[in-house]
C-alpha positions as CSV (number, residue, x, y, z in Angstrom):
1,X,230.1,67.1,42.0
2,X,231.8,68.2,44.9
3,X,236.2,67.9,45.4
4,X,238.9,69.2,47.9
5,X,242.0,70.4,46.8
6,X,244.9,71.4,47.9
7,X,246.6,74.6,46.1
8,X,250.2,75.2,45.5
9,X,250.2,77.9,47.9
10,X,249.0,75.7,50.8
11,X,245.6,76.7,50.7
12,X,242.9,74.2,50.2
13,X,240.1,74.5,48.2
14,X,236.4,73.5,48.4
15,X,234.3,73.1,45.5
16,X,230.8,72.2,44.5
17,X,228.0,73.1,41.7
18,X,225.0,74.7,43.3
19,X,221.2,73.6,42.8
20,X,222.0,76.6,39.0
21,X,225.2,73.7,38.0
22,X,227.4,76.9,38.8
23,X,230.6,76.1,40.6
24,X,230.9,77.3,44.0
25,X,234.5,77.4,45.5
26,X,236.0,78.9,48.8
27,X,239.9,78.3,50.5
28,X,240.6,77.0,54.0
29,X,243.8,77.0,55.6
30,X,242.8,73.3,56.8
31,X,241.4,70.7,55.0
32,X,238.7,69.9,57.6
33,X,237.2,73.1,57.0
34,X,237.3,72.9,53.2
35,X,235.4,69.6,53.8
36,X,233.4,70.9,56.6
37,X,232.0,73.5,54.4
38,X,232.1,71.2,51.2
39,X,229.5,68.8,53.2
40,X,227.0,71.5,54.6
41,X,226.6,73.3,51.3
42,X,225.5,70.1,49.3
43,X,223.7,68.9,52.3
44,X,221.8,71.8,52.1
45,X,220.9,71.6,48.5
46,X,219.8,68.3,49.2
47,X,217.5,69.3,51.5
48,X,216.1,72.3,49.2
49,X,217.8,74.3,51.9
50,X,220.2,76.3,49.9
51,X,220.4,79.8,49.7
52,X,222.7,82.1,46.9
53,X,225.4,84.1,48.7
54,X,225.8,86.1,45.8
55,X,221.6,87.5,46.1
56,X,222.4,87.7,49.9
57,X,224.5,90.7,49.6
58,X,221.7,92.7,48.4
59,X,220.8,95.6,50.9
60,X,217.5,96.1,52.8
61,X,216.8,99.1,51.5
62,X,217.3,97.7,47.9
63,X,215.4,95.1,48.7
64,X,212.5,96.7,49.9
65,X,211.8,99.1,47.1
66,X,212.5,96.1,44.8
67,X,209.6,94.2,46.6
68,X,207.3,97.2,46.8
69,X,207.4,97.8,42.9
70,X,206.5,94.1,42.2
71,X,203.3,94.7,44.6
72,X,200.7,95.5,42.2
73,X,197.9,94.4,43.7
74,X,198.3,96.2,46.3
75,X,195.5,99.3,46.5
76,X,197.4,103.5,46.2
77,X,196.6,104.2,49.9
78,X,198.3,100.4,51.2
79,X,201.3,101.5,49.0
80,X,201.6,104.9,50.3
81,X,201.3,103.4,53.5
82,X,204.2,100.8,53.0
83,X,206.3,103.3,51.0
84,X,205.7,105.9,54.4
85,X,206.7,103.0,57.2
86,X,209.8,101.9,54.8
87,X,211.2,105.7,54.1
88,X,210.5,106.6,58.2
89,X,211.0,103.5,60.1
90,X,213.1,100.6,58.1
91,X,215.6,102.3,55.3
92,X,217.0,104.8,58.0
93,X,218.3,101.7,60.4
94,X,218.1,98.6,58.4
95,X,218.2,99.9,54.6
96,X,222.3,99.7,54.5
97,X,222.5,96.0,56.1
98,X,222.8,93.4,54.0
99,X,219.9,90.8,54.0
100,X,222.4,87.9,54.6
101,X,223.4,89.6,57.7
102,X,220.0,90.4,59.5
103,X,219.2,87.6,62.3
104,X,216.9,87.6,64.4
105,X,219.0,89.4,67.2
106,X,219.1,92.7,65.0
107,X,215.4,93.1,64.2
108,X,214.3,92.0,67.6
109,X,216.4,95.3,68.6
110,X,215.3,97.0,65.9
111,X,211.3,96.3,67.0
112,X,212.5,97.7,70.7
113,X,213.7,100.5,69.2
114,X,210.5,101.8,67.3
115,X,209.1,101.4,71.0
116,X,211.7,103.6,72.7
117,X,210.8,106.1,70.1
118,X,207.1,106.5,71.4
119,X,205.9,104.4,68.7
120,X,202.0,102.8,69.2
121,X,202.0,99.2,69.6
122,X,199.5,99.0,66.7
123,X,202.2,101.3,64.7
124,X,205.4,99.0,65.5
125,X,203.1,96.0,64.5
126,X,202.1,97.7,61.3
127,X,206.3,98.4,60.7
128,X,207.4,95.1,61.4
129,X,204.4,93.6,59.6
130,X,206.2,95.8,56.4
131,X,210.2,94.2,57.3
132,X,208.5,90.7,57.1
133,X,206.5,91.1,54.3
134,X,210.0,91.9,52.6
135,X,212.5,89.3,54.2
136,X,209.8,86.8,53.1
137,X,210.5,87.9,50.0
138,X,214.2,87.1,50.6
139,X,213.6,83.7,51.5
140,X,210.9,83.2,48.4
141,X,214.3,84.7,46.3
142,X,217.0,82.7,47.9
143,X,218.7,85.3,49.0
144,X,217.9,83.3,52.7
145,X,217.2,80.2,54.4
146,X,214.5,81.6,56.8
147,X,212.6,85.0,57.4
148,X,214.3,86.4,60.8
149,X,211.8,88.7,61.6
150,X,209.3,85.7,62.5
151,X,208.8,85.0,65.3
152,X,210.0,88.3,67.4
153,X,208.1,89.4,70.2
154,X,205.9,92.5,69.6
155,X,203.8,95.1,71.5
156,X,199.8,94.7,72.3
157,X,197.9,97.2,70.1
158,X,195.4,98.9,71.9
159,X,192.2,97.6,70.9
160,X,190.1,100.7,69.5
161,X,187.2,102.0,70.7
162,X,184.2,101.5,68.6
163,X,180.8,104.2,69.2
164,X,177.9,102.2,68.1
165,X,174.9,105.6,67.6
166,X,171.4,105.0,68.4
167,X,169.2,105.5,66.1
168,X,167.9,108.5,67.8
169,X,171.5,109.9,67.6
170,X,171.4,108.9,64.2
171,X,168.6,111.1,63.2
172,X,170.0,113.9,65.5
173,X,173.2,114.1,63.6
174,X,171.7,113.5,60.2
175,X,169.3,116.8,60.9
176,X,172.6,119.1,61.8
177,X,174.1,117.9,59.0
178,X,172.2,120.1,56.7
179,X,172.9,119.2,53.0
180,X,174.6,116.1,53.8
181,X,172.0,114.8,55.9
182,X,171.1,112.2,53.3
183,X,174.9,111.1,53.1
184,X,174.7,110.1,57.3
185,X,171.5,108.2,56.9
186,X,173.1,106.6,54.3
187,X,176.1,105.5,56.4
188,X,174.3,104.8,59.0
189,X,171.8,102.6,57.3
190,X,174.1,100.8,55.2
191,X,177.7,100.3,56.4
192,X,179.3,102.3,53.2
193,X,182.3,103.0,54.0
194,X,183.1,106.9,53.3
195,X,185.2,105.8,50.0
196,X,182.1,103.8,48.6
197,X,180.1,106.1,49.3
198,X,181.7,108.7,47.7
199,X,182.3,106.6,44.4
200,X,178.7,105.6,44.3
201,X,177.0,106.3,40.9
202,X,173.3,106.5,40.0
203,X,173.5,103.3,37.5
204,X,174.3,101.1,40.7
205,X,171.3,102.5,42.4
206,X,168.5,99.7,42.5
207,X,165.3,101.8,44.0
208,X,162.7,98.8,42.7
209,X,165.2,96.0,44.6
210,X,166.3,98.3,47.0
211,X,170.0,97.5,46.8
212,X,173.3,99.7,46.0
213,X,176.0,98.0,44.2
214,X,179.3,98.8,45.5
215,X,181.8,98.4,43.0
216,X,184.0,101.0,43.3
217,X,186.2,102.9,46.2
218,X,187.8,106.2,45.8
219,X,190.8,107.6,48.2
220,X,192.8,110.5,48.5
221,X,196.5,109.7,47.9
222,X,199.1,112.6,48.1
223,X,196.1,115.0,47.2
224,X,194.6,113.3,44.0
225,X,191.5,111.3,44.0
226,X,192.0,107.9,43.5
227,X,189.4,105.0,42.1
228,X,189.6,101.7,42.6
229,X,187.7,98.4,43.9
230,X,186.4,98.2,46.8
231,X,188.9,97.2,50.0
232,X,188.1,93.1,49.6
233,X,188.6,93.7,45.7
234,X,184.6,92.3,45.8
235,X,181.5,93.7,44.2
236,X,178.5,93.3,46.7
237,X,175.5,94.1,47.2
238,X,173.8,96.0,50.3
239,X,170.4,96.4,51.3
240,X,169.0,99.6,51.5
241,X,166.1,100.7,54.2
242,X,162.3,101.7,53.0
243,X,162.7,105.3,54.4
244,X,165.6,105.7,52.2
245,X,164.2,104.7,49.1
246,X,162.1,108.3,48.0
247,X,164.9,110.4,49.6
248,X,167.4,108.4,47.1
249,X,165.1,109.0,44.4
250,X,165.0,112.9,45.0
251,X,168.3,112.9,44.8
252,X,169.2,111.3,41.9
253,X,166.4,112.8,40.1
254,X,167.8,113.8,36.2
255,X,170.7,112.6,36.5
256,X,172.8,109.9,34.2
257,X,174.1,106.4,35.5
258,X,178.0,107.4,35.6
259,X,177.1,110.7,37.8
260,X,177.7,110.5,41.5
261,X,174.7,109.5,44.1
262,X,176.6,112.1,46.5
263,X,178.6,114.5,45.1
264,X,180.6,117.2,46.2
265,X,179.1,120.6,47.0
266,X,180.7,122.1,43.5
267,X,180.7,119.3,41.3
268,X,183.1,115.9,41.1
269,X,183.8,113.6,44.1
270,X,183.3,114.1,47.7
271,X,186.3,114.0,49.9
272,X,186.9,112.6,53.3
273,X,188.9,115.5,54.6
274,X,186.8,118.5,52.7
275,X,183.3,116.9,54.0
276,X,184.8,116.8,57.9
277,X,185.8,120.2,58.2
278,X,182.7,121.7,55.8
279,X,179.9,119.5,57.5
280,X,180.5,116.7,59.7
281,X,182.7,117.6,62.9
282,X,180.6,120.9,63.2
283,X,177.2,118.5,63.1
284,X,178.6,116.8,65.3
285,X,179.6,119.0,67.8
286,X,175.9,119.9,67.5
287,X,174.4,117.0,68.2
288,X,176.6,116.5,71.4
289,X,178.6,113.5,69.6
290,X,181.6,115.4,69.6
291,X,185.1,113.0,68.3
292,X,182.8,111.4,66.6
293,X,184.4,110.0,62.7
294,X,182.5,109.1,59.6
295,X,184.2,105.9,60.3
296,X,181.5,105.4,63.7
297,X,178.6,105.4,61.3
298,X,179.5,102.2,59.7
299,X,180.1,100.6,62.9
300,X,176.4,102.3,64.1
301,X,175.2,100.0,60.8
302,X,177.1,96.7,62.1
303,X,175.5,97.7,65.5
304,X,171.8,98.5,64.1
305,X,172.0,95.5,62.0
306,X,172.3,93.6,64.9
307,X,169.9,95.2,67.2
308,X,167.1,94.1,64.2
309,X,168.1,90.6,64.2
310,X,170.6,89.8,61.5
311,X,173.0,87.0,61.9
312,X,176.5,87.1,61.2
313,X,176.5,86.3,58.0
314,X,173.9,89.0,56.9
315,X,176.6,91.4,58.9
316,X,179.6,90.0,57.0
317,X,177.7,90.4,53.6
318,X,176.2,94.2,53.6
319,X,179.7,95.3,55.1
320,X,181.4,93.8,52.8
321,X,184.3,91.9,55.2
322,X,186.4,89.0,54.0
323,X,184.8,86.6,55.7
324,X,182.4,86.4,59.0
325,X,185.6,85.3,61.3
326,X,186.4,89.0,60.8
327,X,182.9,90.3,61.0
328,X,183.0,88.0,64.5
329,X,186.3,89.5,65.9
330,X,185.4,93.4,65.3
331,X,181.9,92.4,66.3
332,X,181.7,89.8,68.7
333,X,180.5,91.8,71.7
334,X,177.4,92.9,69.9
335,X,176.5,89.2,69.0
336,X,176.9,88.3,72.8
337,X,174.8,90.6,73.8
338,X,171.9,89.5,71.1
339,X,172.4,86.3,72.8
340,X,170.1,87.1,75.6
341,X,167.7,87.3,73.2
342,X,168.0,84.5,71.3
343,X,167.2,83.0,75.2
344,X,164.3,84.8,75.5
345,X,162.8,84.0,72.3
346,X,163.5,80.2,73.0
347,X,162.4,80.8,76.3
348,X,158.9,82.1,75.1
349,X,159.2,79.0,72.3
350,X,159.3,76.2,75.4
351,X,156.7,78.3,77.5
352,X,154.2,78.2,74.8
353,X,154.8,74.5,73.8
354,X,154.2,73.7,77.8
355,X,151.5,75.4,77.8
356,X,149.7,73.6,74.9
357,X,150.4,70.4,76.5
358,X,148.5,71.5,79.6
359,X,145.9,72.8,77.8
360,X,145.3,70.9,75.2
361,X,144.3,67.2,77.0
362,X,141.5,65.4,78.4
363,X,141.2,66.7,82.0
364,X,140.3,63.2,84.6
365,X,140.6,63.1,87.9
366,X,143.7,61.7,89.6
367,X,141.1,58.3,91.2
368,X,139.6,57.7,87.8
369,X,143.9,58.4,86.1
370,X,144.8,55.8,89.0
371,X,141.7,53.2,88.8
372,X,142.3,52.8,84.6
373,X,146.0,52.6,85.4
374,X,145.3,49.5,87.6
375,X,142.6,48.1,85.0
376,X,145.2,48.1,82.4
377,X,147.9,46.4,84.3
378,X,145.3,43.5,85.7
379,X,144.2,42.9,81.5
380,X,147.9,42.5,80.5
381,X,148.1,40.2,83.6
382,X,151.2,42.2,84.6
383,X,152.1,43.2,87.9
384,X,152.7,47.1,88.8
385,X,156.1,47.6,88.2
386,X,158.4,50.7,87.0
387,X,156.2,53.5,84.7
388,X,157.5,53.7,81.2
389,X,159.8,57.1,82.3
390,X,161.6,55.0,84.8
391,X,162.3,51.6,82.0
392,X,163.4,54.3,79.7
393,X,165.8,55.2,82.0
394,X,166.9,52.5,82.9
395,X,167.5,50.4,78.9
396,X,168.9,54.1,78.8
């Protein structure tokens, strides 16, 4: 129900019940306005458009920590992440502003500004990606009609580069490796990434199968080991080479299924940082693969994977990526290249089946082929006309 009225002081007065039944009411010093604004508000809740102006006054910064505590499924090191781009790059410039009063204008400036600062392209994407996530969550709220950061034009992120090993390399590295040669084969080989690996217990150790069960991840968040599932929250289930099998064994001779396959030098879980600067960037350096990160081994998998013949699909799997679309767009250049092959081999495949047909026949001579030709046309008591390649053609 919606009314204009004037008040004894001149003023007139709009008023209407919101999409709640609460009574909404604002003066005007002119009717038309009053009625102007009476119209577009109940037009809007018609339209499902409507947003609270009461929730709009809420500040970024408010907002944002209320939408980041609500975020449980989000894994410790993406919340640290999002809690680090929020404190540095959004609360300091945004975080006083009302959420009803941020347009497009002011977070297109705001993007330009995290450039100015020296800010990768990748990094600005990552912040505005955070501002989005959190205006979206405005909008979701009715706090406002639509998210304003959608939309605004952001920066190219350089596209990493990716070092796909040899296997010779491979087996260079793993030897200066010492102790923890075992743990590069095994990245190498499988495509663990270093937090899987490093959570990796003997009970999810198949030998007789030859499969790993990755379950579990473990990450270092503001210095404490953290365990969780694995980045796609999925269980799966990765292959595991011959060669690798008695090593494997060795190594998780007498111990118990909740034990760790790889564990640290004294006891309890490896860690990232602690296996890089005991082992890693020194082997490394050693086997003339200098900058390289355990990171590059599980690309040397995707790239070794290939190399043997798996499809995309086998990729996607032992990784353990969303879905092959993403397996295709870190990948693709490896897959065009394996096309070649897949032109060879059907190359060889049309060779061989040409060659049985030209071996595999009666041999005549062309007089006799031509002399039964003519025989056959004279008992049918057709004339020579078209040969059956040319009707074919021709009834197409």
């Amino acid at each position: 129900m919606a009314s204009i009225q004037k008040r004894p002081n001149g003023m007139w007065r709009g008023r209407y019940r919101d999409s709640a039944g609460k009574e909404r009411a604002r003066h005007f010093d002119r009717k038309a306005d009053a009625e102007r604004w009476v119209r577009g508000e109940t037009s809007k809740i018609a339209r499902g458009e409507w947003t609270d102006p009461d929730r709009a006054r809420v500040t970024v910064a408010d907002l944002a920590e209320q939408w980041l505590r609500r975020q449980h499924q989000l894994k410790p090191s993406t919340r640290q992440r999002y809690a680090s781009i929020m404190g540095l790059h959004i609360v300091p410039t945004l975080g006083p502003v009302r959420v009803g009063a941020v347009d497009y204008d002011m977070v297109a400036d705001w993007v330009s500004r995290l450039q100015a600062r020296g800010l990768a392209g990748s990094s600005v994407r990552q912040c505005h990606r955070v501002l989005s996530l959190v205006l979206a969550d405005a909008v979701k709220g009715r706090r406002i009609p639509a998210n304003p950061a959608e939309g605004v034009a952001l920066p190219q992120a350089a596209k990493s580069h990716k070092r796909f090993l040899p296997a010779a390399d491979v087996a260079r590295l793993a030897e200066a490796a010492g102790e923890h040669r075992l743990v590069i084969l095994t990245l190498a080989y499988t495509g663990l990434r270093f937090g899987e690996l490093a959570a990796l217990r003997v009970g999810r150790v198949d030998l007789m199968r030859r499969r790993l069960e990755v379950a579990e991840s473990v990450t270092e968040v503001n210095g404490k080991a953290t365990f969780g599932t694995p980045k796609t929250h999925q269980t799966r289930s990765v292959p595991v080479p011959r060669f690798l099998v008695d090593e494997l064994a060795e190594q998780m001779a007498g111990r118990g299924p909740d034990a760790f396959v790889f564990p640290a030098p004294g006891g309890g879980v490896l860690r990232l940082m602690n296996f890089r600067r005991r082992s890693f960037d020194r082997a490394a350096t050693l086997a003339g693969l200098d900058g390289l990160t355990p990171h590059e081994l599980r690309h040397t998998a995707a790239s070794l994977a290939i190399a043997s013949g798996a499809n995309v699909k086998d990729v996607q799997r032992m990784l353990g990526h969303a879905s092959a679309a993403m397996t295709l767009d870190v990948y693709a250049g490896l897959f065009e290249d394996s096309l070649d092959d897949v032109a060879d081999r059907m190359d060889a495949m049309a060779r061989g089946a040409a060659d049985s047909l030209r071996t595999g026949g009666q041999v005549m001579s062309l007089t006799a082929s031509v002399s039964a030709g003519q025989k056959g046309w004279g008992s049918r008591g057709l004339n020579p006309g078209p040969t059956d390649y040319e009707s074919a053609a021709l009834t197409g």
